[in-house]
Structure formats: structure tokens, C-alpha cells
VOPA-765979 format. One line per 10 residues: number of its first residue (from 1); their letters; for each residue x, y, z of N, C-alpha, C. Coordinates in steps of 0.1 Angstrom, whole numbers, padded with zeros to 4 digits. Example, Ala and Ser with C-alpha at 12.3 -4.5 7.8 and 13.67 -1.06 7.14 Angstrom:
<atoms>
1	as	0132 -0057 0078 0123 -0045 0078 0132 -0033 0078 | 0128 -0022 0071 0137 -0011 0071 0129 0000 0079
</atoms>
This chain:
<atoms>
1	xxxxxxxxxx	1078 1263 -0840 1075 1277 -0838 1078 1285 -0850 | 1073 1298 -0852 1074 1307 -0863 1084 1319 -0856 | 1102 1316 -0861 1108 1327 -0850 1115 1333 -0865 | 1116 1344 -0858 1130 1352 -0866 1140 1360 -0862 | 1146 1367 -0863 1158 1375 -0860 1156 1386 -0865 | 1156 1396 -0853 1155 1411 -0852 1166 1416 -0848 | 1177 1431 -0851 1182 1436 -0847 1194 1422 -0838 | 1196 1412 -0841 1208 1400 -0829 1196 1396 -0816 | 1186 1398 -0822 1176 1393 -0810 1165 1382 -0819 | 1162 1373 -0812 1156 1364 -0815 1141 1364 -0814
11	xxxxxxxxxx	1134 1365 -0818 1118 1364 -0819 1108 1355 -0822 | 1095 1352 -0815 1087 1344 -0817 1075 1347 -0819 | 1067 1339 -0826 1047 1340 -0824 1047 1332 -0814 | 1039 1336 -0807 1031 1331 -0794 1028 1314 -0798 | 1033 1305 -0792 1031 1292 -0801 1017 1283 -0783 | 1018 1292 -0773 1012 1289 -0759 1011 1296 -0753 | 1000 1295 -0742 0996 1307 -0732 1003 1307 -0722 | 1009 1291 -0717 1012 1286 -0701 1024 1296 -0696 | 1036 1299 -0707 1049 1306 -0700 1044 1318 -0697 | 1029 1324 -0703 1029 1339 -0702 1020 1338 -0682
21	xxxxxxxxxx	1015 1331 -0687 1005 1327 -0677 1012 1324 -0658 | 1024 1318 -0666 1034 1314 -0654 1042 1325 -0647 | 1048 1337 -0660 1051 1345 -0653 1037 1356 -0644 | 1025 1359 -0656 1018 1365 -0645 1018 1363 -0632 | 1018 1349 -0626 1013 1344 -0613 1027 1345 -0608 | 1040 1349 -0613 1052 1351 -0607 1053 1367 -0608 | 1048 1374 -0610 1053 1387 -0610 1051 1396 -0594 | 1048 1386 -0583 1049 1391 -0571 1049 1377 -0563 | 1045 1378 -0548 1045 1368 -0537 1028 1366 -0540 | 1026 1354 -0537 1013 1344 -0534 1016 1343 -0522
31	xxxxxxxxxx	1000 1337 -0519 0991 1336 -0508 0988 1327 -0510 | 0987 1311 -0503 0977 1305 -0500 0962 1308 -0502 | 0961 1320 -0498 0943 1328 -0499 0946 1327 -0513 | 0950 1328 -0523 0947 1333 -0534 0944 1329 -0546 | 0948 1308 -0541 0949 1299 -0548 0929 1293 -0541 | 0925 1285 -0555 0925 1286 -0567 0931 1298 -0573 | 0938 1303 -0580 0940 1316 -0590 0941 1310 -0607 | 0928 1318 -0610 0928 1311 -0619 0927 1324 -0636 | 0937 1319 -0647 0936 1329 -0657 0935 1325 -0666 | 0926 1335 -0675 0916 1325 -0687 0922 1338 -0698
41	xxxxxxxxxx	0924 1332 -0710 0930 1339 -0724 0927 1333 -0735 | 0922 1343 -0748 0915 1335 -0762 0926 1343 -0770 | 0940 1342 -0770 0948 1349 -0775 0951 1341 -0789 | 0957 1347 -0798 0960 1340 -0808 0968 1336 -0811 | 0972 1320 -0815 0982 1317 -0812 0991 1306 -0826 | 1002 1301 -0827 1006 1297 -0841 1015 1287 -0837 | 1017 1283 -0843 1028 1269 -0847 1028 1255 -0859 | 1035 1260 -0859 1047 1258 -0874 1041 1241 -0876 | 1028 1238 -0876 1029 1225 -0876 1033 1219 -0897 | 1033 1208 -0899 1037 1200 -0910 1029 1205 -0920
51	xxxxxxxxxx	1030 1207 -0934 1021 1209 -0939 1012 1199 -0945 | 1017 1183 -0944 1010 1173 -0943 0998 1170 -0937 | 1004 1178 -0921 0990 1176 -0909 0983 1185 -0910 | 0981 1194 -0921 0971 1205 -0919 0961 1200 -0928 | 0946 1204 -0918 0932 1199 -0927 0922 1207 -0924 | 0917 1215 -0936 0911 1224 -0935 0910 1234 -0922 | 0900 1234 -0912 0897 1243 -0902 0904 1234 -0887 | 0904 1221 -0889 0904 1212 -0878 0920 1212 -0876 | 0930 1211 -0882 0944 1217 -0883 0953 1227 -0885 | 0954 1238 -0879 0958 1247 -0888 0972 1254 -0880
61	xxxxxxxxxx	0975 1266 -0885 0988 1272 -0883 0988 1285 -0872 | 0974 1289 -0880 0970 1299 -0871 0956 1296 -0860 | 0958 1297 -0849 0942 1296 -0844 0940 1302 -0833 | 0928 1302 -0822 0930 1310 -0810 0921 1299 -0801 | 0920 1297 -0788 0921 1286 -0781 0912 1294 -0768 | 0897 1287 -0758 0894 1296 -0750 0907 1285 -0740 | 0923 1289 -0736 0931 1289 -0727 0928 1290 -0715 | 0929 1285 -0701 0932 1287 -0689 0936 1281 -0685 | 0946 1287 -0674 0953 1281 -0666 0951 1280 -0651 | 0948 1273 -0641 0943 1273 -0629 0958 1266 -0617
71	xxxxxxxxxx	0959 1279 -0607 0971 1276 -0603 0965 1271 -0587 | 0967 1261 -0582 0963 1252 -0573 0970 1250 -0564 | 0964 1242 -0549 0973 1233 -0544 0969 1217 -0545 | 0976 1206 -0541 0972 1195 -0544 0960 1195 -0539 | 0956 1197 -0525 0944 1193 -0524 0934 1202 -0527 | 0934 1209 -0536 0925 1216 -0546 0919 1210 -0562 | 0928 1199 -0567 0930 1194 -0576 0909 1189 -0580 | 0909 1183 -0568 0897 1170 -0572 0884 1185 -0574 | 0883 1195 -0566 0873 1204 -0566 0875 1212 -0581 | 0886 1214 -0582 0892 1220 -0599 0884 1216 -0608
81	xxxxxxxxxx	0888 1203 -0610 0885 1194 -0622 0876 1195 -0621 | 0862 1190 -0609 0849 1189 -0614 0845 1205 -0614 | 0849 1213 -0614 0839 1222 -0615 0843 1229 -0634 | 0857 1223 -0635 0858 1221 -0656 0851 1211 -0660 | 0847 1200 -0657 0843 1188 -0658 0828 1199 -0664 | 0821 1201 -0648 0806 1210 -0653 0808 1220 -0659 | 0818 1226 -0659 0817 1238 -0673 0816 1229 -0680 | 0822 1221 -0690 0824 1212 -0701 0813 1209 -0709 | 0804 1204 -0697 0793 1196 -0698 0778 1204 -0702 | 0784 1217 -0698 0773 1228 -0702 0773 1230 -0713
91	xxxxxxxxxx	0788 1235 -0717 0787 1241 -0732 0786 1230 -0738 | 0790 1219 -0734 0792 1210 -0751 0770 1206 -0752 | 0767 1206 -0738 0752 1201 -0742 0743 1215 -0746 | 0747 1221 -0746 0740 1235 -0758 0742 1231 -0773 | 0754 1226 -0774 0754 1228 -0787 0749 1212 -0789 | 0747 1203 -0782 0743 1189 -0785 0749 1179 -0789 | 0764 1181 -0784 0775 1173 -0780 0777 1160 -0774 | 0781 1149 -0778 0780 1139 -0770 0798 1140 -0768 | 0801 1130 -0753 0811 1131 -0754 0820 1119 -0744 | 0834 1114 -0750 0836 1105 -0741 0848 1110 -0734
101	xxxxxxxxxx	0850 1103 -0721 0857 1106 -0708 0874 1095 -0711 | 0879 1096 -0708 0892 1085 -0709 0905 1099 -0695 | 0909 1087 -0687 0912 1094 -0678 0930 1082 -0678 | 0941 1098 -0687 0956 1086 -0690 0963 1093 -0676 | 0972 1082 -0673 0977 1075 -0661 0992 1075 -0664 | 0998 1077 -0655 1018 1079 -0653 1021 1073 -0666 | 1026 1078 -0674 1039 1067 -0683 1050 1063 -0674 | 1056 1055 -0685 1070 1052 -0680 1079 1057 -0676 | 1078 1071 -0683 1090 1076 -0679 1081 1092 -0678 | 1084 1095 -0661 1080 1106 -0661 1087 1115 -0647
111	xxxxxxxxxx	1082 1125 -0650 1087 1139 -0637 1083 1135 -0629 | 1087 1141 -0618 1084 1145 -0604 1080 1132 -0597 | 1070 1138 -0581 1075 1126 -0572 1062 1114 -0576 | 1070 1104 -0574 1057 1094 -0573 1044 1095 -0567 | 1045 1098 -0547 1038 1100 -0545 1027 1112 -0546 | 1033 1122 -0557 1019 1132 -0557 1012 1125 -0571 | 1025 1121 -0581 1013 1112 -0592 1004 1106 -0588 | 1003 1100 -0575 0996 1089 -0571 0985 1097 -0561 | 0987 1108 -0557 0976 1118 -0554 0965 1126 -0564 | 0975 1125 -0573 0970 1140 -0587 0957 1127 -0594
121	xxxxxxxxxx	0963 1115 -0594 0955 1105 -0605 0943 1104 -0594 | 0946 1100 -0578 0936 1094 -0573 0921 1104 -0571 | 0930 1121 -0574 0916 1128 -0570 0908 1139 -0587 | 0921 1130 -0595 0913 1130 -0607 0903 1122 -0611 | 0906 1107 -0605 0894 1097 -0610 0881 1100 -0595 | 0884 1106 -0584 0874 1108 -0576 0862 1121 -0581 | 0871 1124 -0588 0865 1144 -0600 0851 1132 -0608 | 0861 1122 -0618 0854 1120 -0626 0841 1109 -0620 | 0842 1103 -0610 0830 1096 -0600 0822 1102 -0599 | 0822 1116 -0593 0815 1123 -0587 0809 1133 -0599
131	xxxxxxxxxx	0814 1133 -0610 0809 1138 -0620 0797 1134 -0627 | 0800 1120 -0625 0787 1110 -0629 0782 1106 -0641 | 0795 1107 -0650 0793 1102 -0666 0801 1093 -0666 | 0802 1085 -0676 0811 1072 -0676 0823 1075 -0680 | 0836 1068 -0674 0847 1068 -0684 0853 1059 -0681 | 0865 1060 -0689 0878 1048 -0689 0891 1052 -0685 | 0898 1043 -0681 0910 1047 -0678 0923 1043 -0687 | 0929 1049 -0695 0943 1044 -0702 0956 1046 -0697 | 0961 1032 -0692 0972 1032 -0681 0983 1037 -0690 | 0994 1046 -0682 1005 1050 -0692 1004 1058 -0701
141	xxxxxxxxxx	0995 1065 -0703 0993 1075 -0716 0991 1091 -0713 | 0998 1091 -0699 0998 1106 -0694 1012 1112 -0699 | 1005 1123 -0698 1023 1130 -0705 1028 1129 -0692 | 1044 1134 -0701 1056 1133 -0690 1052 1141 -0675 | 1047 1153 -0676 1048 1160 -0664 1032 1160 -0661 | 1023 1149 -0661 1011 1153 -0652 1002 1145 -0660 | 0991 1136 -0650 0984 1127 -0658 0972 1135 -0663 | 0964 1136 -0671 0952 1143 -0680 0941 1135 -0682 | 0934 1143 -0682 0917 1136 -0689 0913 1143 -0701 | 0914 1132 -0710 0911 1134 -0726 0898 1127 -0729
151	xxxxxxxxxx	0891 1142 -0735 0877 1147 -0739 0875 1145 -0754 | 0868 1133 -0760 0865 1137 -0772 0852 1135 -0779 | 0846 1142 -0792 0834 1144 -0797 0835 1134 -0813 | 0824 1137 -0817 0823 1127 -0826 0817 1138 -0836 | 0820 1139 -0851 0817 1148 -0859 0803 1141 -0866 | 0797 1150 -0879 0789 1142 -0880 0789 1131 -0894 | 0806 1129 -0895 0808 1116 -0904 0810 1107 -0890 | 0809 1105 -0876 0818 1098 -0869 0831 1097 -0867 | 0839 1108 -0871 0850 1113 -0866 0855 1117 -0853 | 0860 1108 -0847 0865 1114 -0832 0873 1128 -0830
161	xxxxxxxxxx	0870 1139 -0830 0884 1153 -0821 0885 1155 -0807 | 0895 1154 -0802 0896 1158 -0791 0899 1172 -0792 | 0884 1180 -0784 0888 1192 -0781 0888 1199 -0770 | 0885 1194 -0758 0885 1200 -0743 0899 1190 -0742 | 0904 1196 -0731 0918 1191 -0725 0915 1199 -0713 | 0917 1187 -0699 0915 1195 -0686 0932 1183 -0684 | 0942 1193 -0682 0956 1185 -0679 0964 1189 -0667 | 0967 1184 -0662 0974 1183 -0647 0995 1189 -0650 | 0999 1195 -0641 1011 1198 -0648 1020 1204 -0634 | 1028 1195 -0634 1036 1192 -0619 1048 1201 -0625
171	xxxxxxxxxx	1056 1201 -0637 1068 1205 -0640 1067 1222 -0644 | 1059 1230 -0650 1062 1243 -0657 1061 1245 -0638 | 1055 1249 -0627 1060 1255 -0617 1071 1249 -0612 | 1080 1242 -0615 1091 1241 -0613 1102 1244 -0622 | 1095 1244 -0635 1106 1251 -0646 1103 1266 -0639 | 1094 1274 -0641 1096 1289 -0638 1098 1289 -0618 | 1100 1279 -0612 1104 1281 -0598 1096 1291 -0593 | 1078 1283 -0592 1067 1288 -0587 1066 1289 -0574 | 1063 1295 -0566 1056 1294 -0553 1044 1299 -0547 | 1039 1297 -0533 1033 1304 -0524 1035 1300 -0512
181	xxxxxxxxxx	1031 1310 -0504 1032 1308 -0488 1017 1303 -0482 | 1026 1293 -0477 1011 1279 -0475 1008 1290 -0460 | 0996 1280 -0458 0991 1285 -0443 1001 1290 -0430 | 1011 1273 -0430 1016 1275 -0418 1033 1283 -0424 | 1030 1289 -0434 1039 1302 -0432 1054 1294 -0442 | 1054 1281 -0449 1064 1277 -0461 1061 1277 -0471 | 1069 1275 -0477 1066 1282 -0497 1068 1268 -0500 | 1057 1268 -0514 1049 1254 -0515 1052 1256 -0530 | 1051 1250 -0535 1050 1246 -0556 1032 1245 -0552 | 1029 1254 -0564 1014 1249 -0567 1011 1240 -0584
191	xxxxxxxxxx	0997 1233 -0582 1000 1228 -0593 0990 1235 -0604 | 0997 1228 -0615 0987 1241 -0627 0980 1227 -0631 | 0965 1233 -0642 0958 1226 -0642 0950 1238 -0660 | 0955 1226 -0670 0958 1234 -0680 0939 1234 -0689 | 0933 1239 -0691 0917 1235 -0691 0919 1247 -0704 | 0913 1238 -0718 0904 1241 -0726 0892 1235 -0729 | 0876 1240 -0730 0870 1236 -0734 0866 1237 -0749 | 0862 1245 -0754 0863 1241 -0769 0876 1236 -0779 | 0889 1242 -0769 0901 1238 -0778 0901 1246 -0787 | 0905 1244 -0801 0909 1256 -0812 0891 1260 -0817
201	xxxxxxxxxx	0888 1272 -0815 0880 1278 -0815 0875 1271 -0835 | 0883 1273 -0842 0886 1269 -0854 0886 1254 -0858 | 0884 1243 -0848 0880 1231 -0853 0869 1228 -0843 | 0867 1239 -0836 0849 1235 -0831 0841 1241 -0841 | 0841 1252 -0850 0837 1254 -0858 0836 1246 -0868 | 0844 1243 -0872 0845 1228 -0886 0837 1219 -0878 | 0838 1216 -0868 0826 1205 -0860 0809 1206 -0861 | 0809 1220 -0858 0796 1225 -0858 0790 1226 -0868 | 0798 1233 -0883 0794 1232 -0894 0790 1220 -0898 | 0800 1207 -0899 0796 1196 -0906 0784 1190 -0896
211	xxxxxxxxxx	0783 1193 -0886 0774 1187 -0873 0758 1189 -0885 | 0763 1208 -0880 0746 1209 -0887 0747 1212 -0903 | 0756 1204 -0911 0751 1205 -0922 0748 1215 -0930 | 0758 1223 -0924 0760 1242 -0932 0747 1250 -0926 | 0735 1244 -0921 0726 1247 -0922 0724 1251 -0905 | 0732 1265 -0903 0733 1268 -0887 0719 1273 -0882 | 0716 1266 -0866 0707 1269 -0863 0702 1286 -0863 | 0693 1291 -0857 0687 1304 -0858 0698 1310 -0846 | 0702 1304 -0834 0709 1313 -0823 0724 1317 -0828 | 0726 1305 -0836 0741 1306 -0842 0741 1308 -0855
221	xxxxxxxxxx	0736 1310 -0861 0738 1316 -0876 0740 1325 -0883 | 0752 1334 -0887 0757 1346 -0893 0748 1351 -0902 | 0735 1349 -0909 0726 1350 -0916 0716 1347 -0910 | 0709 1349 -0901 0695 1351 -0893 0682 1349 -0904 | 0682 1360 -0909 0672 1366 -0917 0675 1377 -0931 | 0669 1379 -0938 0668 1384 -0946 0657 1390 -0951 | 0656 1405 -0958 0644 1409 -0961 0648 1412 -0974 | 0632 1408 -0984 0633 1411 -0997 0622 1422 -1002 | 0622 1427 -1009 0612 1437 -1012 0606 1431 -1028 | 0594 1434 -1032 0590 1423 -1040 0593 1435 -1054
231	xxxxxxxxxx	0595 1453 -1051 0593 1461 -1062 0609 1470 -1055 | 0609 1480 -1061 0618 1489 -1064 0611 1503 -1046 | 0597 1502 -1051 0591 1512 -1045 0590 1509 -1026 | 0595 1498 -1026 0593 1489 -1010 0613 1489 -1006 | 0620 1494 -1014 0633 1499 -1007 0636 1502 -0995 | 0628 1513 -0992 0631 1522 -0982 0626 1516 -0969 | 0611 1506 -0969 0611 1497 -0961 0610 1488 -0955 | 0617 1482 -0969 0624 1471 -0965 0641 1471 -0953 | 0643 1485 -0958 0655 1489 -0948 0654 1490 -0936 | 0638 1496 -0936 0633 1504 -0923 0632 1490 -0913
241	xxxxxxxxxx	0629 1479 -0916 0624 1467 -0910 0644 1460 -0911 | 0645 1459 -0921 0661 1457 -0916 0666 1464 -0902 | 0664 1477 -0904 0673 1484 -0891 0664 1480 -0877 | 0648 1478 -0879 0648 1474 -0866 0651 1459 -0859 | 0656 1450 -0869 0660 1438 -0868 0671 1438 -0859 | 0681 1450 -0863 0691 1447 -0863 0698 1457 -0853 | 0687 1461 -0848 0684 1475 -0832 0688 1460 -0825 | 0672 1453 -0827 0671 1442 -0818 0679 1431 -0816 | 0693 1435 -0821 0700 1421 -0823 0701 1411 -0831 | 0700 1411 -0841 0697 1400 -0853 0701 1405 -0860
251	xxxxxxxxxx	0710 1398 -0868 0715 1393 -0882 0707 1396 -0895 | 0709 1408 -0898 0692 1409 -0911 0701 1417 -0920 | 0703 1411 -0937 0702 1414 -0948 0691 1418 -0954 | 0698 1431 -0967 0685 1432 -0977 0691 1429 -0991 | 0682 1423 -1001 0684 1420 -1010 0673 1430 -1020 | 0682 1441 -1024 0676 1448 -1034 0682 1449 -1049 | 0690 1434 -1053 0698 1435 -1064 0689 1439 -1075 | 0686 1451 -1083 0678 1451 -1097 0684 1438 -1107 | 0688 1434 -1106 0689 1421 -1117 0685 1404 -1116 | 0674 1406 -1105 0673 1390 -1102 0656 1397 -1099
261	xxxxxxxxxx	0650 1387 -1104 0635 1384 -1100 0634 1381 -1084 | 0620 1386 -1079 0620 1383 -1066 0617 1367 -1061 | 0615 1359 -1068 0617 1346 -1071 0632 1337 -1069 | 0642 1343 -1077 0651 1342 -1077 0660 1345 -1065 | 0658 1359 -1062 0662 1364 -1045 0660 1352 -1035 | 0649 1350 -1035 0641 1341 -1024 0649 1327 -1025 | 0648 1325 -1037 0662 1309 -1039 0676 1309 -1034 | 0677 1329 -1044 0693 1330 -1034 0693 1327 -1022 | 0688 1333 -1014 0687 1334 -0996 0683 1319 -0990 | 0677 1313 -0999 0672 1297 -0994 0688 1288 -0994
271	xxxxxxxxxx	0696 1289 -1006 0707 1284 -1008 0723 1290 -1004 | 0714 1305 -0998 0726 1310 -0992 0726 1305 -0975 | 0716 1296 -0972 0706 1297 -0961 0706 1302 -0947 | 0699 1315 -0952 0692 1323 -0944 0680 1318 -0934 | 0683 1320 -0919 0672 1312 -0916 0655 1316 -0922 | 0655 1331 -0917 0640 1333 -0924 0641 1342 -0935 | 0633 1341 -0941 0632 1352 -0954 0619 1362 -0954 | 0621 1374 -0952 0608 1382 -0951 0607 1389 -0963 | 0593 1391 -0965 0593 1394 -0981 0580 1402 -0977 | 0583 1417 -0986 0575 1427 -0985 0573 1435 -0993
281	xxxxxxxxxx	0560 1441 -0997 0554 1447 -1004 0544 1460 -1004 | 0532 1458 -1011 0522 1471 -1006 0518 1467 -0997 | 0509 1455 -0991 0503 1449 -0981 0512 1450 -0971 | 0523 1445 -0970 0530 1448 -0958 0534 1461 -0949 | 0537 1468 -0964 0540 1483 -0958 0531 1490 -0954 | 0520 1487 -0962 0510 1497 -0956 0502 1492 -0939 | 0505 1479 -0936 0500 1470 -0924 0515 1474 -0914 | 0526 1477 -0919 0540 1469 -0912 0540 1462 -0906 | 0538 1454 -0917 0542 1435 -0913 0552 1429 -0924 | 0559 1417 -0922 0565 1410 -0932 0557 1399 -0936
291	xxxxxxxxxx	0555 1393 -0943 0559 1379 -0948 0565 1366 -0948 | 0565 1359 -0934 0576 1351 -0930 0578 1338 -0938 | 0592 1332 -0944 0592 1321 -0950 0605 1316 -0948 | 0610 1302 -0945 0620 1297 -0941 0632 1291 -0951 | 0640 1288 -0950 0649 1285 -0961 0646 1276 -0966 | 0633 1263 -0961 0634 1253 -0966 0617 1254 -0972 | 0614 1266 -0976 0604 1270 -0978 0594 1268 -0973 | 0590 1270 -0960 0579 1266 -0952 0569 1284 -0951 | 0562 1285 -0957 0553 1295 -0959 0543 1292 -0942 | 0555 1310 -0933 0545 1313 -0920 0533 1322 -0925
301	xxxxxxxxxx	0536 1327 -0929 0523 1342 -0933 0533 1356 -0928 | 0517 1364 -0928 0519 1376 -0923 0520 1376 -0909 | 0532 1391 -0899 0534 1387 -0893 0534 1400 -0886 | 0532 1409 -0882 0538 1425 -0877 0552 1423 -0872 | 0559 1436 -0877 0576 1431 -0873 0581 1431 -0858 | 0574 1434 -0852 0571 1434 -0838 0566 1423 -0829 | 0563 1414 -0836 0555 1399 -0837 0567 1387 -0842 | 0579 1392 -0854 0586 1386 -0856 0599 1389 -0845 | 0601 1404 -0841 0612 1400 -0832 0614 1393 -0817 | 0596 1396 -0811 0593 1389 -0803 0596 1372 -0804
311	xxxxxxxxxx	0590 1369 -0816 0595 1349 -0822 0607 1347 -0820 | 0617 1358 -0827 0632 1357 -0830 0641 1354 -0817 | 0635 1363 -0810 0640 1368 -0794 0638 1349 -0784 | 0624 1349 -0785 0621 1335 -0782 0631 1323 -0787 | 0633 1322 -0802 0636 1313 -0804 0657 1309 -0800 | 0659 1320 -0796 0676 1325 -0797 0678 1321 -0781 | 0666 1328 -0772 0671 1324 -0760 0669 1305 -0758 | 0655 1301 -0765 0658 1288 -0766 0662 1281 -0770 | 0674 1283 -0778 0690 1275 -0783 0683 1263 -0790 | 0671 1264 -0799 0665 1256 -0805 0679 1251 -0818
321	xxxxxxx	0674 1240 -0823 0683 1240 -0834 0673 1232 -0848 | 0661 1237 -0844 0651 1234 -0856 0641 1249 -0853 | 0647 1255 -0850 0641 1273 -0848 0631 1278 -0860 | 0635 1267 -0872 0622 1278 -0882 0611 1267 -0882 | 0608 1255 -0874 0599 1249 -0873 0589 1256 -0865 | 0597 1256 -0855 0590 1264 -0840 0586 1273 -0841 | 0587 1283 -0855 0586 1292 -0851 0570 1298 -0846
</atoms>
């Protein structure tokens, strides 16, 4: 952790969400009714790891995590998991994720009672049956306080990361001396159930980049579009078609450097890559239309800009990831 000393008091960065998470759900009496209760945080978070183990975006010091914690009873567990299981399986197949299942099992030496380990695993592997993807089981390789199902992806050298973690966790409601009042009226431990899907926001990115090859599709790409003007005299709208780009939601640069040929512009933007490049002139302005042309120089034509944000709009809600083919 990153701590220091204030005033004889001791201080930290946030190094986890679970203790803040634990007291939330302790800051009054539970219900039975209330469980599932479940709390989701993208807070930002640090720790002090080695400077050995740090690699680019996929290790780092600082990162932020989409966090949740889901506070349970046991026999809540199996309906939990699959319904992270189908979150999981949504987001990662948007972006076109493959992914493998491994489902680790009691170690040697661990917490709490045998017989709920032997509850928590049986309706974890019934989660993943009913799930209906394949997995494996690795005996012994659960942490100390609760067995887990470990999620990992494949980069595009073939790099394994594990970045979803859906983990079972019998001991922090017993370190913070959790409860609720069950049905028939006794106070119960519930269990927590620690679920990230992407994991550090900052090495799904590193994932996605190398995935697509710098070259981010049209829904995800910080650089959408660009408009070029081919003279001095097409400024004004080249802007004008900028701002309604970017009414509409899109990503739209203008490139009016006086020191680069319009030639040149067009290469910048190709190698900066931009998905489309609109390029305008007299013909255009006086029609208002652009000139559509892709980063890998695929010459669309003329287009009315009204015609392009209609394409744009299309191609964003269909999460294409070849968007300037289709277009």
C-alpha cells in the first residue's frame, strides 16, 4: 500500500473496494429481503506493487477496476454467479473475446467450515453447467477464504490475462462481523461474492489496443472522423460539418494546419488513424456534402452530411469492427 503519516495519524490510498463495501452494508440492520444486495464502484485505486512487475498498461500502480461486491446468502450463491457468468459473456462478446473457464477448489489450508466449502464449490460448478461453456476444474487453487472462478483472455500475441474474477468470500463478513436477520427471525453471516468483469479498466485497454492493432474500430475509437478542407476559403465549413458531427455524437477533428498540403493532411489522419476522413471543398459546400475516405484509403464518394451521420449512427449501434468497409 501507499501510506503516510499525517498529524500521528496514519493514512492510506485506497489499495480495495471490499472494506469500504463491507462497512456500507454494516452501517445499519439487514434483512433477509434485502439480500441479493448488491454494490458496484469504478473507484480508483493503487498499490505499491514491485517495480519489476510493472508492464506497461497491463501492470500498474495506479488503475480503476468496474468493482462489485454482491452480499448473499448461501443459497443465493449458484443464481449470483450465473447471472455474472451472463454479464461476462455479453461484454466480453462485444468486443470479440474468447474466453476460458477454470473453476479453483479448497486449498490446503483454508477458513471457515468445511461443510459450506463443500456447498459454495458444489453450486459454483452447478452456475457453471448451467451456463453452458466449457470449463475445468483446478483442485486446491482457491484462496484461503473462498473457492473462485478464474476468467482468462488471450491477447493478440497469445498472451493469457486474467481479467474478470467472480470470487466467493466466506471470511471479510466475519472479519467486519457481518449479518442479517434470516427469515425465521436469527442473524446469519452472508456471503460476499467479489465480481469484476473487465478487471483493471487499464489492462483491458492494453488488450483491446494490441487486439485491434492500434487500429480501433468506428464504435470505439477516440478519433472517429476527421474533416479536411482542401483551401483556406472552406474553413468556416469545414467547422460547420465538424459541429454537426459532433451535435450528433461523434468524435470529429478539423485539420486546418496552413503548413501541410492537403495530401499530406490526408496521410496525417490515415496514420494518425482516423476512421473516416472527409474532405471538402467548393463542390461540397456549395452541395453540403463531404467526401468520404477511410484510413486505409478506400475512396466512398460524395455523401450529404446528413447521409454520413445517418452511416455513422448505423455503424456505432452495430458494434462492427470493420465499420469503414460497411460503410
Amino acid at each position: 500500500m501507499f501510506s503516510f503519516d499525517v498529524e500521528k495519524e496514519t493514512f492510506a490510498l485506497k489499495p480495495m473496494n471490499c472494506p469500504g463495501h463491507c462497512l456500507m452494508f454494516d452501517q445499519r440492520s439487514r434483512s433477509w429481503r434485502e439480500l441479493p444486495l448488491r454494490l458496484a464502484d469504478f473507484g480508483v485505486l493503487h498499490r505499491n506493487e514491485l517495480s519489476g512487475a510493472l508492464t506497461g498498461l497491463t501492470r500498474v500502480r495506479r488503475f480503476q477496476q468496474d468493482d462489485a461486491h454482491i452480499f448473499c446468502a448461501v443459497d443465493q450463491i449458484r443464481q449470483e454467479i450465473l447471472a455474472a457468468l451472463n454479464f461476462l459473456k455479453h461484454v466480453y462478446s462485444v468486443f470479440g473475446f474468447s474466453f476460458q473457464l477454470v473453476l479453483s477448489t479448497r486449498p490446503e489450508k483454508f477458513l471457515g467450515e468445511m461443510g459450506m466449502w463443500n456447498e459454495a464449490e458444489k453450486q459454483l460448478a452447478e452456475s457453471l453447467n448451467e451456463f453452458g461453456c466449457q470449463w475445468k476444474e483446478n483442485p486446491g487453487d482457491g484462496a484461503f477464504y473462498g473457492p473462485k472462478i478464474d476468467i482468462t483472455i488471450l491477447d493478440a500475441l497469445r498472451r493469457p490475462h486474467q481479467c474478470a474474477t467472480i470470487q466467493l468470500d466466506f471470511q471479510l463478513p466475519i472479519r467486519f462481523n457481518l449479518g442479517y436477520v434470516s427469515e425465521s427471525g436469527e442473524k446469519k453471516r452472508p456471503v460476499i461474492i467479489h465480481r469484476a468483469i473487465l478487471g483493471s479498466v487499464e489492462r483491458m485497454i492494453a488488450i483491446l489496443t494490441e487486439s485491434c492493432g492500434g487500429k480501433w474500430p468506428f464504435w470505439l475509437s477516440p478519433r472517429q472522423c476527421i474533416v479536411i478542407p482542401v483551401g483556406t476559403p472552406f474553413h468556416d465549413y469545414a467547422f460547420k460539418v465538424k459541429d454537426q458531427l459532433y451535435s450528433a455524437g461523434f468524435m470529429c477533428d478539423v485539420d486546418v494546419d496552413p503548413g501541410d498540403t492537403m495530401n499530406k493532411k490526408i496521410r496525417n489522419a490515415q496514420l494518425a488513424q482516423y476512421n473516416f476522413i472527409l474532405v471538402v471543398g467548393e463542390k461540397e459546400h456549395s452541395g453540403g456534402t463531404v467526401n468520404v475516405r477511410t484510413r486505409d484509403n478506400v475512396v466512398h464518394g460524395e455523401f450529404s452530411v446528413e447521409a454520413v451521420i445517418q452511416k455513422f449512427q448505423s455503424l456505432k449501434d452495430k458494434q462492427l469492427f470493420d465499420s469503414e468497409v460497411d460503410f
